[in-house]
C-alpha positions in Angstrom: 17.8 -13.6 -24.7 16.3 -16.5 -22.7 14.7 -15.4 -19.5 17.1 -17.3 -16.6 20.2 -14.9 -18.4 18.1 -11.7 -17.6 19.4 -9.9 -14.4 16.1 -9.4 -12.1 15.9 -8.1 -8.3 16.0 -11.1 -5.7 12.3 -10.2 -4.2 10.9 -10.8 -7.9 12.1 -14.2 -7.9 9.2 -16.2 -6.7 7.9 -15.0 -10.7 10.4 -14.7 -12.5 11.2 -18.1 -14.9 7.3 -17.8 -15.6 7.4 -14.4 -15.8 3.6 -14.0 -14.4 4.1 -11.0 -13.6 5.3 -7.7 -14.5 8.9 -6.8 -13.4 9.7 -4.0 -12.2 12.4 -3.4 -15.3 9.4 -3.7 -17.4 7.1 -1.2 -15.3 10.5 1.5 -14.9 9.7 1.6 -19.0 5.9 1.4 -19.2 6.7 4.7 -16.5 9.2 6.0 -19.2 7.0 5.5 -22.3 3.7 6.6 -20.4 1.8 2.8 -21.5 -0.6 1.8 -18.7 -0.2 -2.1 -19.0 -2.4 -4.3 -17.1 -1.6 -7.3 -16.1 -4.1 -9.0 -18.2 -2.7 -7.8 -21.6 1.1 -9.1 -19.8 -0.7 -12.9 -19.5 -2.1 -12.9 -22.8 1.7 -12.2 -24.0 3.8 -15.0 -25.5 6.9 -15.8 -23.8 8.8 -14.3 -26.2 7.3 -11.1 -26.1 7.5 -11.0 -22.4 11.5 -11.5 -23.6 11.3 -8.8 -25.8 10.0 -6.2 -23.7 12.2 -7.2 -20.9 15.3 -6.9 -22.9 14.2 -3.7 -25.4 15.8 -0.9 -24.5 13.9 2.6 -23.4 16.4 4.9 -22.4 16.6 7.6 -25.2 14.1 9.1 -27.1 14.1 7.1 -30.2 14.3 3.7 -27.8 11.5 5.2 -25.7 9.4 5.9 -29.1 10.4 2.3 -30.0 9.7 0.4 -26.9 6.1 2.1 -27.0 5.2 1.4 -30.5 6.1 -2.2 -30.0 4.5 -2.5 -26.8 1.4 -1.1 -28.2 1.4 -3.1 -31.2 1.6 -6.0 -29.2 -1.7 -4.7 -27.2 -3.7 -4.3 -30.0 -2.1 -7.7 -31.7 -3.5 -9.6 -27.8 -6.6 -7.8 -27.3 -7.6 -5.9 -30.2 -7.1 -2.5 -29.1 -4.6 -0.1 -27.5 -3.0 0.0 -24.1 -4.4 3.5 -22.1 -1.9 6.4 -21.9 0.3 6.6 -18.4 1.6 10.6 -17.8 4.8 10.5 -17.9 6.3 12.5 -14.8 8.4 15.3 -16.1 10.9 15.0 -13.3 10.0 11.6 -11.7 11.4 11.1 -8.3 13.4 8.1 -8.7 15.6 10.1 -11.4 15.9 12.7 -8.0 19.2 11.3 -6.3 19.4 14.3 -4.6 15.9 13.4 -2.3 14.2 11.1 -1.0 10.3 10.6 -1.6 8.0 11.1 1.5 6.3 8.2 0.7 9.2 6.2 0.5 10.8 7.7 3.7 7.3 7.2 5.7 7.2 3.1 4.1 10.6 2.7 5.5 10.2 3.6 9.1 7.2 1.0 9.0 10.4 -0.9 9.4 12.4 1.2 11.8 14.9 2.4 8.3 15.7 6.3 7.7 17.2 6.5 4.7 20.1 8.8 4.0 20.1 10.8 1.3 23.7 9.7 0.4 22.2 5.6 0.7 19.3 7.2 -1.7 21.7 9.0 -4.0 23.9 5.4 -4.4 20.9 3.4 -5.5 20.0 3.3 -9.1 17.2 4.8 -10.9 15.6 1.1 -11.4 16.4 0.7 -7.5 14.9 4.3 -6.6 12.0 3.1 -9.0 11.2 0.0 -7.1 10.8 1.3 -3.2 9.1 4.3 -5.3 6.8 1.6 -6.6 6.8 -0.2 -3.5 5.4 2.2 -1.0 2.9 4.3 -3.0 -0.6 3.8 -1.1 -2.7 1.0 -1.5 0.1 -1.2 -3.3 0.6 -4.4 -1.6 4.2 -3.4 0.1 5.0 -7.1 0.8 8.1 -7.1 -1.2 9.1 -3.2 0.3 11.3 -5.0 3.2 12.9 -7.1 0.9 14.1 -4.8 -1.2 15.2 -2.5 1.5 17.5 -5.4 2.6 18.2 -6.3 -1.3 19.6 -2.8 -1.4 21.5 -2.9 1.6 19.4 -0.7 3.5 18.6 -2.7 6.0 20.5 -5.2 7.6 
């Protein structure tokens, strides 16, 4: 699938056609299949494996088993050696609809946002996953506003 079909949020879009950096579709499953990726193994990718990992799916456990062996074989293919292990959070909280993260409660009222639980509970996980993602500590949080209004959680 050609990268301009491939659905991504509208704050990712000043890199998305190159694909320079990661998305955050791609980190949800590098989260799901515990592989720490750095951004210099995703450069050294061919265009069509960017594709590929965008597009593979990682939801179950045999696609999650899949989506890692690939990834990793595509590591060691690039740079000679394998990707480091990410732990995988047993209960992570953008799979908790039923709360929202502290972190991404106290990021939002940098912005004068509360967010309801019922607003948090509507979101998807790959939504949850992004403001997650978007206001842990020492992250650049530039794109944290726009996703907040992306999400319609602020107007």
């Amino acid at each position: 699938m050609p990268t301009s079909d491939l659905i991504f949020f509208q704050f990712e879009a000043d890199f998305v056609e190159s694909l320079r950096c990661i998305p955050m579709q791609v980190r949800y499953k590098l989260d799901t299949c515990g592989v720490k990726l750095k951004l210099e193994h995703w450069h050294k990718f061919a265009t069509d494996d960017r594709d590929r990992l965008v597009t593979h799916p990682c939801a179950t456990g045999q696609d999650i088993a899949d989506y890692r062996e690939m990834l990793q074989n595509l590591v060691v293919q690039y740079t000679g050696s394998l990707a480091k292990d990410l732990p995988i959070a047993p209960e992570p909280p953008w799979l908790q609809a039923d709360q929202v993260p502290a972190e991404v409660q106290d990021q939002a009222a940098k912005f004068a946002v509360a967010i309801a639980p019922s607003h948090w509970a509507a979101l998807s996980p790959l939504e949850r996953f992004a403001l997650c993602k978007l206001s842990r500590p020492g992250h650049e949080n530039r794109n944290f506003l726009p996703a907040l209004r992306e999400f319609g959680l602020k107007d």
